[in-house]
C-alpha positions in Angstrom: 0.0 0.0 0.0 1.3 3.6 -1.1 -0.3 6.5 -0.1 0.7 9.9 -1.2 -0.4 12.9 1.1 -0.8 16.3 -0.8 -3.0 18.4 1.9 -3.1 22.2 2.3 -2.9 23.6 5.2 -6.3 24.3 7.8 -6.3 28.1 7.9 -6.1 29.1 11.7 -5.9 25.4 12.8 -3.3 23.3 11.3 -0.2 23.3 9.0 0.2 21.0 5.9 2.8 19.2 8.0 0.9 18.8 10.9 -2.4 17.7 9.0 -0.4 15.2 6.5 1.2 13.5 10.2 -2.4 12.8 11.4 -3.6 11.6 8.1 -0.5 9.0 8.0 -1.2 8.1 11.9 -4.9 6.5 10.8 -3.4 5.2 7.6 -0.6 3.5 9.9 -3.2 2.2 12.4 -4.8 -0.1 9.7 -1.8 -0.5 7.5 1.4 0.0 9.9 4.2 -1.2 6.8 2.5 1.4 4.4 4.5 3.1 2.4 3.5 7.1 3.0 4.7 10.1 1.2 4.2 13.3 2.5 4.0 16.2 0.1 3.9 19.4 1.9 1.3 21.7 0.0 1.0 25.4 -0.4 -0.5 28.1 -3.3 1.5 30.6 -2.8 0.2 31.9 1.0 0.9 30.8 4.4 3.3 27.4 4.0 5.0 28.1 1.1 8.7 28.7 2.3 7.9 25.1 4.4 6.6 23.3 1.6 9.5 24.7 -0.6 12.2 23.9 1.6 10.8 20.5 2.3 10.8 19.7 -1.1 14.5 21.0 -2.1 16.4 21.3 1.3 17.5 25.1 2.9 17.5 27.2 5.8 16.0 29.8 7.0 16.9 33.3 7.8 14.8 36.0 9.9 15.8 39.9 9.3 14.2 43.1 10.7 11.6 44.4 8.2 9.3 47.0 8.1 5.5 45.9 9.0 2.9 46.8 6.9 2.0 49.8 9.5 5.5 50.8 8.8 6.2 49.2 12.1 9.5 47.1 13.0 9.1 43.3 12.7 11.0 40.7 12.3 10.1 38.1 9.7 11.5 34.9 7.9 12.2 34.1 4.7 13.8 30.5 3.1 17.5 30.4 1.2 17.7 27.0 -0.5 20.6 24.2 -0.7 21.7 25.8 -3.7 22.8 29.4 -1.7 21.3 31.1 -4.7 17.9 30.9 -4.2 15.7 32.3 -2.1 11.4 32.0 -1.3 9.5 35.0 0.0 5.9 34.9 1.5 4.3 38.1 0.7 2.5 37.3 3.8 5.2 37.3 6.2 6.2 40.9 5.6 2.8 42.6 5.2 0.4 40.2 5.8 -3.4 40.5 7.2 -2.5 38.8 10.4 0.5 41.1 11.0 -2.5 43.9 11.4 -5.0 43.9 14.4 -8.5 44.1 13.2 -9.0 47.4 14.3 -6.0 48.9 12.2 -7.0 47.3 8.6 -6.7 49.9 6.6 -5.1 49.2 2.9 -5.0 53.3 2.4 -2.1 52.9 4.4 -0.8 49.7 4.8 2.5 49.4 2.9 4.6 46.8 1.1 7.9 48.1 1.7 9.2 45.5 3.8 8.7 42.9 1.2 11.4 45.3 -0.9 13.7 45.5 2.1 13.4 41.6 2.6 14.3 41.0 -1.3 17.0 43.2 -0.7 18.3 41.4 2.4 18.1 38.3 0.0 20.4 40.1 -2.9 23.4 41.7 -0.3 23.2 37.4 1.5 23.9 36.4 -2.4 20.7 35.0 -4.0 19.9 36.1 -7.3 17.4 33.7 -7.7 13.8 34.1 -6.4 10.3 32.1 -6.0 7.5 34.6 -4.3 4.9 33.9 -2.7 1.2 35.9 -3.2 -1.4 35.7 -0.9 -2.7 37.3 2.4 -1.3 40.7 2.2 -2.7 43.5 3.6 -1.8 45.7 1.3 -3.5 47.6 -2.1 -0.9 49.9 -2.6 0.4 48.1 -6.1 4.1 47.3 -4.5 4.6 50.9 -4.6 6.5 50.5 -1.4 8.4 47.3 -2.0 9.9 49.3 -5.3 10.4 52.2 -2.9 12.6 49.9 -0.8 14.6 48.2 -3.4 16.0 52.0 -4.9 13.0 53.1 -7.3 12.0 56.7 -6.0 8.0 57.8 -6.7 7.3 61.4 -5.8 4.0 63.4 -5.5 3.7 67.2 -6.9 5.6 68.9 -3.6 8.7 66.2 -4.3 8.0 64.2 -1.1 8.4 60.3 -1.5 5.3 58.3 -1.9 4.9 55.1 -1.0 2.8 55.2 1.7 0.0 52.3 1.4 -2.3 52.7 -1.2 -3.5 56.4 -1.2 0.2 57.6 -2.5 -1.1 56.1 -5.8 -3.8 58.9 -5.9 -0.7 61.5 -6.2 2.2 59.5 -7.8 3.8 62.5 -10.4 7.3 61.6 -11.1 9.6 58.6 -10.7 13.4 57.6 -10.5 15.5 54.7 -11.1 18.4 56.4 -10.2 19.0 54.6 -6.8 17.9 50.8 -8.2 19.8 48.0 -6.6 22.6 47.0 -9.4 22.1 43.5 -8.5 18.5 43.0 -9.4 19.6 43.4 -12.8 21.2 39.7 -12.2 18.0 38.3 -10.5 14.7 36.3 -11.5 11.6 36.4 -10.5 9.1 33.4 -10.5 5.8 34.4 -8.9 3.5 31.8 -6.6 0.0 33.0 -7.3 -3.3 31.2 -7.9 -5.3 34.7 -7.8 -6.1 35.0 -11.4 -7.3 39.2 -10.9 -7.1 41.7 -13.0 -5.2 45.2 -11.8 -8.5 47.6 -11.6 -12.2 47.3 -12.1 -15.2 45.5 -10.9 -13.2 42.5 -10.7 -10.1 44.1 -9.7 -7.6 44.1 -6.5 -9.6 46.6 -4.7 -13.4 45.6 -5.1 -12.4 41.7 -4.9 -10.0 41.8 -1.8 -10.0 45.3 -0.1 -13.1 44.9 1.7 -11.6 42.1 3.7 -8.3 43.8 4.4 -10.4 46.8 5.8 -11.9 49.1 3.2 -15.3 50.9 3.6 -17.3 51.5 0.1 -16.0 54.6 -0.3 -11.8 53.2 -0.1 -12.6 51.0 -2.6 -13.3 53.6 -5.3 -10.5 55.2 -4.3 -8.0 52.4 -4.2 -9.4 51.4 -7.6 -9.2 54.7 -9.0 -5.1 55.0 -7.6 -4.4 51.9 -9.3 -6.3 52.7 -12.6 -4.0 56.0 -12.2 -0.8 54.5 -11.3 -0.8 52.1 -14.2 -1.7 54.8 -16.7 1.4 56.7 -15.1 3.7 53.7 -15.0 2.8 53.1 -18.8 2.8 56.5 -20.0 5.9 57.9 -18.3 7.8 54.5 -17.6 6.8 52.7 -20.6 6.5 49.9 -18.2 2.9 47.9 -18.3 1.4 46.2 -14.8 -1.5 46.0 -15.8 -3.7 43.4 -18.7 -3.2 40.3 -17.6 -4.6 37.6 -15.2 -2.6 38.1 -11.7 -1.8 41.7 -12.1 -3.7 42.4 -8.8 -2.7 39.7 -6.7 -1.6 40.8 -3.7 -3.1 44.3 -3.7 -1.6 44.8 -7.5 2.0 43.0 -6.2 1.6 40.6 -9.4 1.3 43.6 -11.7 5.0 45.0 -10.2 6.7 42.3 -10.0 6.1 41.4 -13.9 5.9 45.1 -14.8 8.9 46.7 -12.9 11.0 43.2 -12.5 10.4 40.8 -14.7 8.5 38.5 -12.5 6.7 35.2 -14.3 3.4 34.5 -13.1 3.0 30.6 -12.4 0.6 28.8 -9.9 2.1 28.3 -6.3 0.4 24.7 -5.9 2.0 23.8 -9.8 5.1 25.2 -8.6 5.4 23.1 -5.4 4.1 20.0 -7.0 6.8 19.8 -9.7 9.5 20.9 -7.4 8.2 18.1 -4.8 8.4 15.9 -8.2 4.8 14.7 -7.2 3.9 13.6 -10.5 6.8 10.8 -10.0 5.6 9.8 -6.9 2.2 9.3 -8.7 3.8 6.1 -10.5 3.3 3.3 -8.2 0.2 5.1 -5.8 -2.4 3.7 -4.4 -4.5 6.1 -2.6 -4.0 10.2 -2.8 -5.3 12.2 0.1 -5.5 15.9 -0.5 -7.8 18.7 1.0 -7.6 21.6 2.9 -10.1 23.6 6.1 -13.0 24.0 3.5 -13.8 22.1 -0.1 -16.3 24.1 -1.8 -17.3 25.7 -5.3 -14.3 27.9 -5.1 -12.1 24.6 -5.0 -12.0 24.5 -8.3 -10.6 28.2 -9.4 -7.4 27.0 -8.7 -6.9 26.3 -4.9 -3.6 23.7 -4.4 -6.3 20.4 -3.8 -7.5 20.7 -7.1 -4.0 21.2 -8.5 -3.2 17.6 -6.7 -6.4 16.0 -8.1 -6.1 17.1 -11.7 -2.6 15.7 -12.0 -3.8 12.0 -10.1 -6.4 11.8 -12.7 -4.1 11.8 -15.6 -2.5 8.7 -13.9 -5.7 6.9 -12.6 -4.8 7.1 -8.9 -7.9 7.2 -6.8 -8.0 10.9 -4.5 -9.8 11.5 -1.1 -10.4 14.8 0.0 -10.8 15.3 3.6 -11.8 18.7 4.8 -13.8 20.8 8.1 -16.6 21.5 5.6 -17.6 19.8 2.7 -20.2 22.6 0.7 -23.1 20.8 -1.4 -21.2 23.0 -3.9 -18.5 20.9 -3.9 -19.3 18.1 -5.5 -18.1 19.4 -8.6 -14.2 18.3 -7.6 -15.7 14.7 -8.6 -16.1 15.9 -11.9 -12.4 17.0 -11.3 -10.3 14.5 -10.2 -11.5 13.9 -6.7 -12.8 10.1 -6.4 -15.2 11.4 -2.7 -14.8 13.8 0.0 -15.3 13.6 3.3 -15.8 16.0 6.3 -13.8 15.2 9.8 -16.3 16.9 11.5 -18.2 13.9 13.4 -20.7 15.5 15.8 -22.1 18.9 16.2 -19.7 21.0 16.9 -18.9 24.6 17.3 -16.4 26.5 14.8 -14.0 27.8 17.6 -14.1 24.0 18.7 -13.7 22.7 15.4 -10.6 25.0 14.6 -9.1 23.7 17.6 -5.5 22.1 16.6 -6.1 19.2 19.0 -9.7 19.0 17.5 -8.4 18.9 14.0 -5.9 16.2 14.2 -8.3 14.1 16.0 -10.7 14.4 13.2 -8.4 14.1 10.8 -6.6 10.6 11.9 -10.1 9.5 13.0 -11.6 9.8 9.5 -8.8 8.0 8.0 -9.0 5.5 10.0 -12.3 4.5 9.1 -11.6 5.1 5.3 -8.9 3.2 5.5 -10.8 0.3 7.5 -13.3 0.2 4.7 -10.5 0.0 2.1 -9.0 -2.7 4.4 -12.7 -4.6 3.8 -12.5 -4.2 -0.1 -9.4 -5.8 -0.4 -10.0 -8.7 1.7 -12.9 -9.6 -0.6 
């Protein structure tokens, strides 16, 4: 018996380590000499760096950054075996967690530790780099992260503007003048599943702003600052961040890392999966358990479990996907590579109970114990 574990992680409960060693606990109490990969998952958000470095070997390194309330903090980022190549979470450095509830505000909040990081990366060697999307805080277009790495945007008066995302409402003239040499020698490949456009209905700010603290009335204006920078960027740059799918990841991140650095766009889960070779590992599987806190409709636009099911199906391997909540919605994943789902959740139960780490393994070895008990049945046949 081979059993390949691909799970995300269980947003504000487990990681995709700790998960994937409760799912091989319940496996291992009905077959204890199975043969169990793990596959650390990620899409580009929290876990990233981890699965990364799981799946090629490196260390980590923690620097003083600037928060995204232009706050000191202290955040890590992952160099890999080869000394050259380093991973990023966009989330570490200005992520929504890193601001209390009460201070969400993306008119302010600022990506310019995410350039000081990048830079901390260049002086320690790396010219090599894998970013990851997701969970920021910010809509400010990585006007700050540029800031940070030697780019200079000024408003009318001369005064530097990179301050969250209302400086993009006054952005008048920029310099190069003061750009890190080095970045010259770097790449850029860019972990993102968010598939947004820059500006507009189904833009960075009215998709994602709300939730990192906007009222109605932000929104237009963060929309409108992004419509403007990207017409300035374009018009007095020559440089484009904007017209393609991913340009407002990350509060518009995706459209200046690919405008201003060269940055490829390429999904975090399909990044992970072919550096964790996965698709080998498929060979001689059995079983493929993959999930994450919540399968639902939205599954299927891309999230990492889907990414693990499409690429089982194309080698016939049989997937179970274990989750909190299972949506009615969701039965569309059978349709896309998922064999059944299942929800750990035995009993009425309340959500803060539920998201409970202690809770979470529990359900999760329990349930694959009983799967794996029924499996146990088939075969005995």
């Amino acid at each position: 018996m081979k059993v390949i574990i691909a799970i995300d992680s269980f947003k504000g409960s487990l990681s995709s380590t700790e998960g994937s060693k409760a799912v091989a606990a319940g496996i291992r109490e009905i077959y204890p000499s199975a043969n169990i990969e793990i596959v650390p998952l990620a899409d580009g958000g929290e876990g990233t760096v981890d699965a990364i470095i799981a799946a090629c070997g490196g260390v980590r390194r923690t620097v003083a950054v600037t928060g995204p309330l232009m706050e000191p903090i202290h955040a890590t980022y992952g160099v890999l075996s080869d000394g050259k190549t380093a991973v990023i979470e966009t989330a570490a450095v200005c992520g929504l967690p890193l601001v209390p509830f009460d201070k969400r505000n993306p008119m302010i909040t600022t990506s310019y530790g995410l350039g000081e990081m990048i830079a901390d990366a260049v002086f320690q060697g790396c010219r090599h780099f894998i970013i990851g999307l997701g969970g920021s805080a910010t809509n400010d277009a990585g006007i700050g992260m540029l800031q940070a790495l030697g780019f200079r945007f000024q408003d009318q008066s001369g005064d530097s503007a990179y301050i969250g995302g209302q400086s993009l409402l006054h952005v008048h003239a920029a310099d190069a003048g003061g750009l890190l040499p080095e970045l010259k020698e770097c790449t850029f490949t860019i972990a993102c599943d968010v598939r947004i456009d820059l500006y507009g209905s189904e833009g960075a700010a009215y998709i994602f702003a709300p939730q990192k603290g906007a009222d109605p009335s932000m929104v237009k204006l963060l929309d409108h600052g992004l419509r403007r920078f990207a017409a300035f960027c374009l018009s007095e740059l020559g440089v484009q961040i904007n017209g393609f799918p991913g340009a407002g990841a990350a509060g518009g991140l995706g459209g200046a890392f690919t405008g201003f650095l060269n940055g490829r766009l390429q999904s975090g889960a399909g990044l992970i999966l072919e550096l964790a070779k996965f698709e080998e590992k498929l060979k001689d599987a059995n079983f493929v358990i993959s999930g994450e806190g919540r399968l639902d409709g939205q599954t299927q636009m891309g999230k990492a479990p889907l990414g693990v099911a499409e690429i089982a199906r194309k080698h016939g391997v049989p997937v179970l996907g274990l989750a909190g909540t299972v949506t009615e919605e969701a039965s569309v994943l059978n349709s896309n590579g998922f064999t059944s789902l299942f929800s750990i959740i035995r009993s009425p139960i309340t959500l803060d109970e539920a998201m409970k780490k202690e809770q979470a393994m529990k359900g999760l070895r329990e349930t694959t114990v009983q799967l794996f008990r029924l499996i146990r049945a088939i075969e005995r046949q």
